[in-house]
C-alpha positions as CSV (number, residue, x, y, z in Angstrom):
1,X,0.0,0.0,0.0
2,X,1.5,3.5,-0.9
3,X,1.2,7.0,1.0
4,X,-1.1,9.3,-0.7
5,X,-0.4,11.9,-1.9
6,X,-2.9,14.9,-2.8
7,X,-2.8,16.6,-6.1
8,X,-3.3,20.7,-6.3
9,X,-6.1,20.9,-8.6
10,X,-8.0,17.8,-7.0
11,X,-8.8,19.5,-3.6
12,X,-11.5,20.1,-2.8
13,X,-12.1,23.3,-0.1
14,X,-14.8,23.8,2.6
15,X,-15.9,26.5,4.0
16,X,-15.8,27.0,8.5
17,X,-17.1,29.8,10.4
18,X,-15.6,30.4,13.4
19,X,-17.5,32.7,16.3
20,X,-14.8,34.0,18.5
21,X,-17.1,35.4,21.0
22,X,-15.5,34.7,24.3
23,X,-12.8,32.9,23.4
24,X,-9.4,33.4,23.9
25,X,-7.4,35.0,20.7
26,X,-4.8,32.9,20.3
27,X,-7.0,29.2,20.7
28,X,-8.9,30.6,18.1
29,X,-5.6,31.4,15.7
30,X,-4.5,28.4,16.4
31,X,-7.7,26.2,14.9
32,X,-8.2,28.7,11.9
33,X,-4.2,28.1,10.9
34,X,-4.8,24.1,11.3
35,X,-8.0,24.7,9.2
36,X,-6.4,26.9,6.7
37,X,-3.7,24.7,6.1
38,X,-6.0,21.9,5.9
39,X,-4.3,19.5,9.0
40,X,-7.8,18.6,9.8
41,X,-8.3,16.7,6.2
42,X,-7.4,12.5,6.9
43,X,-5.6,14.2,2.4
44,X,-3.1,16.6,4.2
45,X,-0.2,16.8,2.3
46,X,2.8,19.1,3.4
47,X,3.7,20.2,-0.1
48,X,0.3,20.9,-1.3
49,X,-1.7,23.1,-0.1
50,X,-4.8,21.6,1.1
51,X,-6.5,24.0,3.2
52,X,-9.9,25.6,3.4
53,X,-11.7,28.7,3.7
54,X,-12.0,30.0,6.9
55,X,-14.7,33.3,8.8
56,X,-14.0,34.2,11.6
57,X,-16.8,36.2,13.3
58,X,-17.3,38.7,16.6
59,X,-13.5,39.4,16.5
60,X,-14.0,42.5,18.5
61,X,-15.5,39.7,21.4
62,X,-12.2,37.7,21.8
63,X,-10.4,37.6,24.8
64,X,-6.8,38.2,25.7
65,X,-5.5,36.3,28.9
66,X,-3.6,37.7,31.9
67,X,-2.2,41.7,31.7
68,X,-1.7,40.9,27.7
69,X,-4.2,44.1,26.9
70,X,-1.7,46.6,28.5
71,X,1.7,44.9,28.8
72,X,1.4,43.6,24.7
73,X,2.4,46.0,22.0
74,X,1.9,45.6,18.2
75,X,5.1,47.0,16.9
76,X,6.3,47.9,12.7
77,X,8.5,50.0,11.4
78,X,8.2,52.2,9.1
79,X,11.4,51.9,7.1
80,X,12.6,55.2,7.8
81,X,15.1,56.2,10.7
82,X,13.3,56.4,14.2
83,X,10.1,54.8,11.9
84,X,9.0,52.6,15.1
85,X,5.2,52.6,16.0
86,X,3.8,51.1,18.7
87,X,0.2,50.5,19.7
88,X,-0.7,48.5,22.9
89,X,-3.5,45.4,22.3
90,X,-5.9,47.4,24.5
91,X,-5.9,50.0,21.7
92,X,-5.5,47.5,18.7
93,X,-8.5,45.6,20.2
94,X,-10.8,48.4,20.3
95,X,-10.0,50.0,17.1
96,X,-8.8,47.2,14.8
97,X,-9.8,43.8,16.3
98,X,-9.2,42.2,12.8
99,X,-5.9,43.2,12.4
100,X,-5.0,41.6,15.9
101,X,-6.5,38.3,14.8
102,X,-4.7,38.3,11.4
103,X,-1.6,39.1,12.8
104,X,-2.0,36.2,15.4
105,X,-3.1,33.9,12.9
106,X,-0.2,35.0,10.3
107,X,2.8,34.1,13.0
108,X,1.1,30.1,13.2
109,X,1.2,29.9,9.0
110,X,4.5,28.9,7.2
111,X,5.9,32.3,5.6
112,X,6.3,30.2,2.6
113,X,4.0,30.4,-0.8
114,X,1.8,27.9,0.6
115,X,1.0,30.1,3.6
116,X,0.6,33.5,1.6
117,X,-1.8,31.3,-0.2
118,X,-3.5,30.4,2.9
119,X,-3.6,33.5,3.6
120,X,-5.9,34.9,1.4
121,X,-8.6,32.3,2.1
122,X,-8.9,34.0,6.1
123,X,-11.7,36.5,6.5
124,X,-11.9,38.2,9.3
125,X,-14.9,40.6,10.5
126,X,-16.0,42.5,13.7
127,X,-19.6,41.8,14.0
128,X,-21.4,39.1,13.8
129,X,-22.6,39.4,9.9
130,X,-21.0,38.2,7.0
131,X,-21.4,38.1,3.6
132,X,-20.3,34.7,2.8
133,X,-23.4,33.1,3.4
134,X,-24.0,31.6,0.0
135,X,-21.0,29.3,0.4
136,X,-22.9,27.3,2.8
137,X,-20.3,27.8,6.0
138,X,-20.0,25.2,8.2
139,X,-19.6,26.5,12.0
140,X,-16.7,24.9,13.5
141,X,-17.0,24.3,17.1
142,X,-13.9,23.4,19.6
């Protein structure tokens, strides 16, 4: 018996929504980059990317543990000398809750072509609507 092995244009993706309501930010980074990469399929295939689409809902609701809110900072640089910007998670959280998630979600995928592509099958939204209702979402509970 031989190992199989999935071929790219044979995979077929799913859909999972993801309602992060009261959950802690990282648990729920760490299930949408196993589902985007596809770890959950019995198909995975390290070389192929096999992963599905994933929404993740009521970001602005997620939860970060201990003193994270005020002791975390979400640092870049600008490119420029003295170009550093800080913003603490309290403030990220409150006016960009998305961005916190996606950048969460971005340090547990490969930085590799496979995990740009990845990438661009995460959606990521405040409230609790989105507009992906017509793929049929399956709600992924954990």
């Amino acid at each position: 018996m031989s190992t199989y092995m999935a071929k790219a244009g044979k995979v077929e993706r799913k859909w999972y929504i993801i309602d992060a309501e009261g959950k802690v930010l990282g648990r729920v980074a760490a299930v949408a980059a196993t589902l985007l990469r596809g770890k959950n399929e019995p198909i995975f295939t390290p070389h192929v990317d096999c992963g599905n689409h994933v929404i993740i809902i009521n970001a602005d609701k997620a939860v970060l543990t201990g003193n994270k809110l005020e002791q975390k900072y979400y640092r870049r640089h600008t490119g420029y000398i003295g170009g550093l910007k800080e913003v603490k998670y309290a403030t990220l959280m409150q006016t960009r809750p998305e961005l916190a998630m996606e950048l969460a979600i971005k340090g547990m995928i490969p930085d590799n072509t496979i995990g740009r592509a990845a990438l661009t099958r995460l959606r990521v939204y405040k409230g609790n609507e989105h507009k992906h209702s017509a793929q049929k979402p399956e709600v992924w509970e954990f």
